[in-house]
PyMOL CGO cylinders between C-alpha atoms (Angstrom):
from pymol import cmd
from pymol.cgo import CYLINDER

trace = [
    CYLINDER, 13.19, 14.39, -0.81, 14.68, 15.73, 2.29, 0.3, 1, 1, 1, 1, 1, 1,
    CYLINDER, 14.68, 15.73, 2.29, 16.47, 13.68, 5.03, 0.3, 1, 1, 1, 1, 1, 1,
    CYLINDER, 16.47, 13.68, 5.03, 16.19, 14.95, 8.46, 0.3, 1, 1, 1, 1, 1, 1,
    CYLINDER, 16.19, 14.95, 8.46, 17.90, 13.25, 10.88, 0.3, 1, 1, 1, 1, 1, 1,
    CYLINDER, 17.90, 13.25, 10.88, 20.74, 13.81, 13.75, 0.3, 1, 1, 1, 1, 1, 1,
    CYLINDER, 20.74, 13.81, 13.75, 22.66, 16.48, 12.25, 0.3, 1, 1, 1, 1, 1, 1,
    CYLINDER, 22.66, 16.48, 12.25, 19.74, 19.08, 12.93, 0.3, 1, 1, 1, 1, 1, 1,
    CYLINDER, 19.74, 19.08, 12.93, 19.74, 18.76, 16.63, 0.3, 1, 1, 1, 1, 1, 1,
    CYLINDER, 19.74, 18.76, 16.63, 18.38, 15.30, 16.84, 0.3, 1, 1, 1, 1, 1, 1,
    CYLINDER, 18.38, 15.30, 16.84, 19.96, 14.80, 20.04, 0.3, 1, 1, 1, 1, 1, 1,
    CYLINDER, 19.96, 14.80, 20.04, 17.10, 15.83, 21.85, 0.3, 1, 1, 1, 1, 1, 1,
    CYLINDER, 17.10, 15.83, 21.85, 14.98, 13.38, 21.59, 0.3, 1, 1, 1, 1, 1, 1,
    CYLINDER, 14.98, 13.38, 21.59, 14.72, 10.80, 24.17, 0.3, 1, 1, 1, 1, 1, 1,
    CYLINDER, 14.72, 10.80, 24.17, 17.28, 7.14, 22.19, 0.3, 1, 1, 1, 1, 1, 1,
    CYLINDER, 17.28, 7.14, 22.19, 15.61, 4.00, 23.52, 0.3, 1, 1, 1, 1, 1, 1,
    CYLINDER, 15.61, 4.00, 23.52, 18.13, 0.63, 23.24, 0.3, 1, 1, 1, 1, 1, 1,
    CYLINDER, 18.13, 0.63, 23.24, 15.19, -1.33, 23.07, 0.3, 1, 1, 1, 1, 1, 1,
    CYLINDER, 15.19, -1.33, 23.07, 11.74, -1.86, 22.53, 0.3, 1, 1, 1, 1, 1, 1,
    CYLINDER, 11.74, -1.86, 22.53, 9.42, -0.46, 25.21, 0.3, 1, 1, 1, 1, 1, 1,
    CYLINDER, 9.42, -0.46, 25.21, 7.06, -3.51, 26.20, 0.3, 1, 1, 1, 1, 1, 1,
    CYLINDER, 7.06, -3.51, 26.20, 5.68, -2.95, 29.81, 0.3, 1, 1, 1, 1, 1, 1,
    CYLINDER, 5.68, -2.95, 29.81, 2.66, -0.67, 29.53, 0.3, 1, 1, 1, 1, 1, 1,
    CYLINDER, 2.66, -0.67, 29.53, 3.48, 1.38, 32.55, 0.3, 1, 1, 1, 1, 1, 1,
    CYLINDER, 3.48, 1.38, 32.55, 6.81, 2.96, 31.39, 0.3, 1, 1, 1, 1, 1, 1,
    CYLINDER, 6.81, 2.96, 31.39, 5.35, 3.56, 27.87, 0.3, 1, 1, 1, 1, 1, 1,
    CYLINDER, 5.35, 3.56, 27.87, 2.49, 5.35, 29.60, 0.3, 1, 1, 1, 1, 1, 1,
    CYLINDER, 2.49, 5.35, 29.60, 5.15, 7.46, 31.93, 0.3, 1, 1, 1, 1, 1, 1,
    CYLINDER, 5.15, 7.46, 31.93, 7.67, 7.84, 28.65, 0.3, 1, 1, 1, 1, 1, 1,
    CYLINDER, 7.67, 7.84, 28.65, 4.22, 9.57, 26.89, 0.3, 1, 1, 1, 1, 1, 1,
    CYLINDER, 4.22, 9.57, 26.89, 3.43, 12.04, 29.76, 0.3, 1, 1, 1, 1, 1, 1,
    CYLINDER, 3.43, 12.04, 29.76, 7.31, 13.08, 29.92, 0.3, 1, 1, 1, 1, 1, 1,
    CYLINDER, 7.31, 13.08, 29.92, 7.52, 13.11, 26.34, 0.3, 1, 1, 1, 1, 1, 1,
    CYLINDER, 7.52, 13.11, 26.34, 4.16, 15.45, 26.50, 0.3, 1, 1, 1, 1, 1, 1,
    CYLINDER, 4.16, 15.45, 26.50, 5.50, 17.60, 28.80, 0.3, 1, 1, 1, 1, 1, 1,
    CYLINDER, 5.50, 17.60, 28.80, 8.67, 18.28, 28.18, 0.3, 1, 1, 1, 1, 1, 1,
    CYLINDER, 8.67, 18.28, 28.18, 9.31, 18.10, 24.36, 0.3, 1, 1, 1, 1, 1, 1,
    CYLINDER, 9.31, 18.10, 24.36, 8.34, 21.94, 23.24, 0.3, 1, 1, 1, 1, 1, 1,
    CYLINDER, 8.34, 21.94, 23.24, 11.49, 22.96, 22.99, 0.3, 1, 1, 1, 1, 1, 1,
    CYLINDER, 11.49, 22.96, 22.99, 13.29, 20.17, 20.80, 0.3, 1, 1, 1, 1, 1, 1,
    CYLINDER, 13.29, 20.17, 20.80, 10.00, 20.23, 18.99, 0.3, 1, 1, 1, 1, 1, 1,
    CYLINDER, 10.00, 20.23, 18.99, 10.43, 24.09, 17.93, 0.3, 1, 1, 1, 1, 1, 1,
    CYLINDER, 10.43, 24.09, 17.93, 13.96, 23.69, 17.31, 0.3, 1, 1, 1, 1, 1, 1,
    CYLINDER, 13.96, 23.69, 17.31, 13.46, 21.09, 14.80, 0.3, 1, 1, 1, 1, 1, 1,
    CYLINDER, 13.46, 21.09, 14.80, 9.83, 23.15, 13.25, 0.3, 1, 1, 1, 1, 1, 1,
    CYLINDER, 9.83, 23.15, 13.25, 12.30, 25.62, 12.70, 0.3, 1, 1, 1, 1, 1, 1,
    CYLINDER, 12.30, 25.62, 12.70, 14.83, 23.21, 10.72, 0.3, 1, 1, 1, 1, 1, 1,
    CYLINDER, 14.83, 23.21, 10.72, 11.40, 22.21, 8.75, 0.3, 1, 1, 1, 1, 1, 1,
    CYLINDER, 11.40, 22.21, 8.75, 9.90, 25.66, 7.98, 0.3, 1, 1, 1, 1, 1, 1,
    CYLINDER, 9.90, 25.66, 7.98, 13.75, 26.58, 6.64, 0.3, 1, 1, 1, 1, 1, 1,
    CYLINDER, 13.75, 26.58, 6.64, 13.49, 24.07, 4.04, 0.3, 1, 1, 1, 1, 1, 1,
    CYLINDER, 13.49, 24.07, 4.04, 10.86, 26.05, 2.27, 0.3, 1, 1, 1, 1, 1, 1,
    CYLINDER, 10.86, 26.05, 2.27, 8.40, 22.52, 2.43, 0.3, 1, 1, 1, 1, 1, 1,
    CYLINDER, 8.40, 22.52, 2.43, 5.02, 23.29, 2.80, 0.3, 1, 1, 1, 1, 1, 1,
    CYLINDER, 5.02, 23.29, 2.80, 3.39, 20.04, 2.22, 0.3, 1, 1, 1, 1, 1, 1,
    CYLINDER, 3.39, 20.04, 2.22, 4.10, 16.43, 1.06, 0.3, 1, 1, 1, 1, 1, 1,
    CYLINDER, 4.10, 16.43, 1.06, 4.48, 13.55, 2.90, 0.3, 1, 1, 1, 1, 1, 1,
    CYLINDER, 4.48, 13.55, 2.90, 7.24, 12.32, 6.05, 0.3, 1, 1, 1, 1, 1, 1,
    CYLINDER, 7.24, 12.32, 6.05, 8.12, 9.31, 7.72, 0.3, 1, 1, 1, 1, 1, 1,
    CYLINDER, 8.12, 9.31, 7.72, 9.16, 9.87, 11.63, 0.3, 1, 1, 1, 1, 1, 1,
    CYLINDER, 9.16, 9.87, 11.63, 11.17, 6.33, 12.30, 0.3, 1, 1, 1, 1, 1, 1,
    CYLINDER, 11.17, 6.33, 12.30, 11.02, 5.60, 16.19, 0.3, 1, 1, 1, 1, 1, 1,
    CYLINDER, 11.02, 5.60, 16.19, 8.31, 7.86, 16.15, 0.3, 1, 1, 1, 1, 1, 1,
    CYLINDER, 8.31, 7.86, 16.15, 7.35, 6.39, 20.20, 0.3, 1, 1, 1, 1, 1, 1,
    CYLINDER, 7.35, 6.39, 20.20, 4.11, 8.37, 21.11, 0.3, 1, 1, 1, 1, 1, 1,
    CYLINDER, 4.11, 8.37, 21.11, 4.31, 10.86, 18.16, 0.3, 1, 1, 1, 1, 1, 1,
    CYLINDER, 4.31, 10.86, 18.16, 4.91, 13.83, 19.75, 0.3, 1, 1, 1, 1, 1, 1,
    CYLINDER, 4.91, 13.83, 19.75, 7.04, 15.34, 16.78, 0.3, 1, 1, 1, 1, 1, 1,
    CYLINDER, 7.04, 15.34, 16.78, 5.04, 14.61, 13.97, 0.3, 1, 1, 1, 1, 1, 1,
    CYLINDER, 5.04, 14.61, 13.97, 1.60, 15.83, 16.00, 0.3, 1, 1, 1, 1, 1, 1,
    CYLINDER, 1.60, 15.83, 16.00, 3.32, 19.19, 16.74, 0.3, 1, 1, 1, 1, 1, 1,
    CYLINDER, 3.32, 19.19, 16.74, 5.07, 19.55, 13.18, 0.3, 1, 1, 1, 1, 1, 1,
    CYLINDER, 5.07, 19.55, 13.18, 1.20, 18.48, 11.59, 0.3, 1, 1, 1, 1, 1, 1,
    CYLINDER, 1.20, 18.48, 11.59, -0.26, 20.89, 13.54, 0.3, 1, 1, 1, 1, 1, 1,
    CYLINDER, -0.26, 20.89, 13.54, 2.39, 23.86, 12.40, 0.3, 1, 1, 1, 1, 1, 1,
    CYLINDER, 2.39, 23.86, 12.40, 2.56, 22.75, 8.82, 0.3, 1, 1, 1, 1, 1, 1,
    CYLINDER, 2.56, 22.75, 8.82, -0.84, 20.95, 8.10, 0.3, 1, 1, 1, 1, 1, 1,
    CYLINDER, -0.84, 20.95, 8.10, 0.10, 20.62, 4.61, 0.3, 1, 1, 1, 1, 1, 1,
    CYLINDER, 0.10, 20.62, 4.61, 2.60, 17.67, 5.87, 0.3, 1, 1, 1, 1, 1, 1,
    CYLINDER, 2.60, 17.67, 5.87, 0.91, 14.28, 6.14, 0.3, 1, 1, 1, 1, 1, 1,
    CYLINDER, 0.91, 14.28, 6.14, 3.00, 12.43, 8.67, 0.3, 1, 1, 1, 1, 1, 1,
    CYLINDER, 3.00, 12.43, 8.67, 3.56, 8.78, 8.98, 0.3, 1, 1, 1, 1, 1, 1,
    CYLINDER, 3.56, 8.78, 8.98, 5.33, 6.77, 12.11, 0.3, 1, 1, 1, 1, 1, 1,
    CYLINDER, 5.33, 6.77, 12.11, 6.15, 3.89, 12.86, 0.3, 1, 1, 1, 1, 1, 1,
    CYLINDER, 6.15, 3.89, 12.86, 7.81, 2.13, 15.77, 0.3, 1, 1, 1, 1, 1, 1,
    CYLINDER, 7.81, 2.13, 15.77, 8.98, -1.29, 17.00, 0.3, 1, 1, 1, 1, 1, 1,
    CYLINDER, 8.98, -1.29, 17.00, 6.58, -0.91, 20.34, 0.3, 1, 1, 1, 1, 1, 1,
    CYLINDER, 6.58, -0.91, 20.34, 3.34, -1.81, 19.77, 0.3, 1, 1, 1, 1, 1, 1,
    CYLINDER, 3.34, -1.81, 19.77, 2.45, 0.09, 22.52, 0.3, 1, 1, 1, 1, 1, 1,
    CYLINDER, 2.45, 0.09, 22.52, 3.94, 3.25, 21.77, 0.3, 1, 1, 1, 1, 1, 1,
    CYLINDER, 3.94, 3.25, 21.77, 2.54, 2.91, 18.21, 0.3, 1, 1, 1, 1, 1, 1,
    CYLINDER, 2.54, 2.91, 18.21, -0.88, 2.79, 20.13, 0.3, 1, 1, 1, 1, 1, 1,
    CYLINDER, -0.88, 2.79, 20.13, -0.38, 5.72, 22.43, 0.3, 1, 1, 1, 1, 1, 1,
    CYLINDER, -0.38, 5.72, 22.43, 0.65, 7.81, 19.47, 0.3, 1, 1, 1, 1, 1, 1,
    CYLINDER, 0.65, 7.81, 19.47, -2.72, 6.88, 17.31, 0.3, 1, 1, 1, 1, 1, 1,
    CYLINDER, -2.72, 6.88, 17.31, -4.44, 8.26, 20.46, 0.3, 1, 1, 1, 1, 1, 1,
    CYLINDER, -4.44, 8.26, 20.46, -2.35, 11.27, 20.96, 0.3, 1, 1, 1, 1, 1, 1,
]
cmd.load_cgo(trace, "trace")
């Protein structure tokens, strides 16, 4: 098993206190997250391809609308991601992303 987390440049992704609830913001917080998470997104595919994994499975905790594990899938399509998330709604905008 390998542990990814906030020592390989975690930082970049967006820390929510709470759990998103009004539809709106989680809607806005998906088009941002779209739009501007390439670059934290190749940083940490590069993290992944260094390990060596090729497939297997991954957990992304507070995955919000699943940007990372759509764009580490699509790289490495021998990875079968699962995320989960506290918000409902995010966990719905990232089964349609």
């Amino acid at each position: 098993m390998v542990i990814l987390g906030r020592d390989i440049e975690m930082g970049d992704r967006i820390s929510e206190s709470g759990i998103i609830e009004d539809r709106e913001l989680a809607q806005y917080y998906n088009l941002m997250a779209k739009r501007y998470m390439g670059f934290p997104c190749q940083r940490v595919l590069k993290r992944v391809l260094a390990t060596g994994i090729e497939k297997g499975s991954a957990l992304d905790i507070g995955t919000g609308p699943g940007i990372f594990p759509i764009f580490i899938s699509k790289a490495i399509p021998g990875i079968q991601f699962k995320g989960i998330d506290l918000s409902p709604i995010m966990v719905e905008l990232a089964m349609r992303n």
